[in-house]
N, C-alpha and C positions, 0 to 999 in steps of 0.2 A: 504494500500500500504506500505512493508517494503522491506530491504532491500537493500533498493537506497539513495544516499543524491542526492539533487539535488541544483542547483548553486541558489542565491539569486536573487529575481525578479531585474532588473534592467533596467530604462528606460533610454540611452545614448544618443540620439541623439539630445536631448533639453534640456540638461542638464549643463547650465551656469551658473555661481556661483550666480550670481543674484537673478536667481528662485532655487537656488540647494535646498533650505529648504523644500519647496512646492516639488519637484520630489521626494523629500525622503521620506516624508508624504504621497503621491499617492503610492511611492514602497509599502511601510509599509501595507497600506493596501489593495493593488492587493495580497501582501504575503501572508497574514491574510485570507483573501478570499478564494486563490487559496487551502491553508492548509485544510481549514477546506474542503473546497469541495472535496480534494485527501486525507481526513484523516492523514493528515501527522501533523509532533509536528515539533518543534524549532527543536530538535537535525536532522533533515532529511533535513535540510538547511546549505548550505556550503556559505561562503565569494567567491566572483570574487577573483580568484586569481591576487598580484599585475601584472602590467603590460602587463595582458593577451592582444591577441588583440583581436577587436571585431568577426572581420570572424573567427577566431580561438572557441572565446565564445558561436556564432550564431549557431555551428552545434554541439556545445557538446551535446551529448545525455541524458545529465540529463540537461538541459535547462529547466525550470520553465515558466520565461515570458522574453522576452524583446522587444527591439520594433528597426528596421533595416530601411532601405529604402528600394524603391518600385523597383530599380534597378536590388540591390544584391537580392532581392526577387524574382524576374524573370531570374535572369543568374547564380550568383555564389549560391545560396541558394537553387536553383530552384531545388525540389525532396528530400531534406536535412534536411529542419523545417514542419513545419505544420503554416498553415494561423491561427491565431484567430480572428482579427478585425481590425478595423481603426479607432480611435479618432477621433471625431472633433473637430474643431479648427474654435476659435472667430476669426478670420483674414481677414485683405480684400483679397480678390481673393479665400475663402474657402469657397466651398458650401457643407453643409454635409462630407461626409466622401472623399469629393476632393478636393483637393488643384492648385495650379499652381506656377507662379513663376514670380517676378519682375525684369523685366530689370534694372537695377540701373548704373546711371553716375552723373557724380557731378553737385552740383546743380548750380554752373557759368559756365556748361557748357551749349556751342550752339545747342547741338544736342538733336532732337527734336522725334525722329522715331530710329527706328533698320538699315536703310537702311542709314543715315545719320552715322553711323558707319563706313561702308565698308570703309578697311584701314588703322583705326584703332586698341589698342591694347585691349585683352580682356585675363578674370580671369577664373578662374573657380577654383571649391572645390577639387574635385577629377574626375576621369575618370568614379568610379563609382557611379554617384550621377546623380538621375534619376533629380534634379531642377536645379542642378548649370550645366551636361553638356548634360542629354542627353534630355529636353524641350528647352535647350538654341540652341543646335545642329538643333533639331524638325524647330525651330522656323527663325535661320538664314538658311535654309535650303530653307525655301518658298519666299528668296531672291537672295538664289547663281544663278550660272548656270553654274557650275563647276569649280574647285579649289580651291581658299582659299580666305575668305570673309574676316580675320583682316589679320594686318603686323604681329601679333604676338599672341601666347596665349600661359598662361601660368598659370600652376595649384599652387595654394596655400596653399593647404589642408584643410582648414578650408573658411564658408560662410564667419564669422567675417572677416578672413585676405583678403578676395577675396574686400572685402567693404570699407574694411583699404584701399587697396591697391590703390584704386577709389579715395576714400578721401585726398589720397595721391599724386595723380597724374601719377603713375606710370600702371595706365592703366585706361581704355578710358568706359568699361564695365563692369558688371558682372551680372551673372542668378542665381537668390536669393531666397531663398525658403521662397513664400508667411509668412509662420509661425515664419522664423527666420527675415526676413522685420518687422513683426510686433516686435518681441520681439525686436531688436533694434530702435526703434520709441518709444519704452515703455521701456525699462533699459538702452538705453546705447544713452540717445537726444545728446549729443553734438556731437557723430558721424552721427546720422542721420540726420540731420540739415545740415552737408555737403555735401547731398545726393540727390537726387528725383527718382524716377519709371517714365521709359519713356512709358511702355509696359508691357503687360504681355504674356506668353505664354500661350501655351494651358493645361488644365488641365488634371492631372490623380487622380486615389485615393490616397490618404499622406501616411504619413509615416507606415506601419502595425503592430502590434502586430502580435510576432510568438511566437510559444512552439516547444518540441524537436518534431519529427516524430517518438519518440517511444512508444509515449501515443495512446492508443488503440482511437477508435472513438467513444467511449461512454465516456473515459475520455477526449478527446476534447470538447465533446458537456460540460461537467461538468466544462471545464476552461472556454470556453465561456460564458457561463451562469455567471460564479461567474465572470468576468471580468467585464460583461454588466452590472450587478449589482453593482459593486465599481463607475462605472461612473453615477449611478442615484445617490445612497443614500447622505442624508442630510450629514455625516460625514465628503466625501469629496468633499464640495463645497468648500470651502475654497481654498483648494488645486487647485482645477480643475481650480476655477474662474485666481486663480495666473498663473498656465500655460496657459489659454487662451482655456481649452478643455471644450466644452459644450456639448459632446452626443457622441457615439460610435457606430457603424453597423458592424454586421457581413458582410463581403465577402468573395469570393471565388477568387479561381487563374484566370478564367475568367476577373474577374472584371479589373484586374491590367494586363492583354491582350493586353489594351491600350498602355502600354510600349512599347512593343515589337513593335506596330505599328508605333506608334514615330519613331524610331527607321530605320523599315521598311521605313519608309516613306523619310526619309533621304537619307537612300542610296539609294534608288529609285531616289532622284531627282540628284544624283552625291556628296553628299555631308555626305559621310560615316563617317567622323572624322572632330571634332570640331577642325579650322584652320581658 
């Protein structure tokens, strides 16, 4: 394969400075693998430009590897990357290559259930984040019965700030992605000790590894392959055991179906927008 550079593997959406070592260590050798598998050298690998943003990253056409949510993978992605797989994750509420999400409120608080909420102020990450709104949405959703179930909600951009924000008192909730719950219970205890999981949601596949859609499908089959293989080999256990990932499955767009159903299922019941 010449001709092309393509952008540096890059795994962003677990990438806290805490575990930043270990993510660099996984990149390093997803890169290593994916090269040798596409015949490509060092010079055929370009740096993330600074400040790029990720939707902007996620659909350049020399894309390598990164890894998005299961969201923007079903709406804004949807027809734009190509699927490679889903991690798995040491986490509680992680079965295989699914995940879910914890409800999170302070832990001297009285509230015991989601429905003990109703009234209440609640966080969320972004608009497009299939654990912080659109499981949390799923989930207060099989409690409304039309209109708006907190006084208030309001987006944070980030899981951590959404947590902070709890720990703070300046809101009553948040829907926490099982993988980032755990990482903060393991790097960051003195915020999580301010904290408990009342609930959790329903589950979908985690977070996915994509590549561009302008890799033929026999070099699809060839980044899979050499993907699945970076998460067996002894090399990077280390790394993997630090991120919390124990094992990788191919799926298909099917599989992550479930979104859209969530989704579906919401505004089915009257409750189309997290309110």
């Amino acid at each position: 394969m010449t001709g092309r550079s393509f952008l540096a593997v890059r795994l962003p959406m677990y990438d806290w400075p805490e575990v930043r070592a270990a993510t660099r260590d996984l990149e390093s050798a997803l890169q290593s693998a994916l090269c040798h598998a596409l015949n490509l050298t060092d010079r055929d690998i370009r740096p993330w430009p600074e400040g790029r943003g990720l939707a902007d990253a996620w659909t350049d056409p020399d894309l390598l590897l990164s890894q998005t949510c299961g969201y923007p993978l079903t709406h804004a992605l949807s027809g734009k990357v190509s699927l490679v797989g889903t991690p798995h994750y040491d986490a509680e509420g992680c079965d295989g290559p699914r995940y879910c999400s914890q409800l999170i409120v302070k832990r001297d608080s009285a509230h015991q259930n989601l429905e003990d909420l109703r009234g209440k102020r609640a966080v969320f990450n972004g608009p497009d984040s299939q654990s912080g709104m659109n499981a949390f949405r799923h989930a207060v959703a099989q409690h409304e019965n039309g209109g708006c179930f907190f006084s208030g909600v309001s987006e944070t951009g980030s899981h951590l700030a959404s947590l902070r924000a709890v720990a703070d008192g300046k809101a009553d909730i948040a829907s926490i992605d099982a993988v980032c719950w755990a990482l903060v219970c393991r790097e960051v205890p003195d915020l999580a000790r301010q904290l408990r999981p009342i609930a959790r949601t329903a589950s979908a596949p985690g977070l996915p590894l994509i590549t561009s859609c302008q890799f033929s499908d026999a070099e699809l089959g060839l980044i899979t392959e050499a993907v699945a293989g970076v998460f067996t080999v002894p090399e990077t256990q280390p790394s993997r055991e630090r991120l919390g990932i124990h094992g990788f499955s191919k799926l298909s767009s099917d599989d992550y179906a479930v979104i859209l159903k969530m989704e579906a299922d919401a505004s089915e019941r009257g409750y189309p927008v997290l309110a």
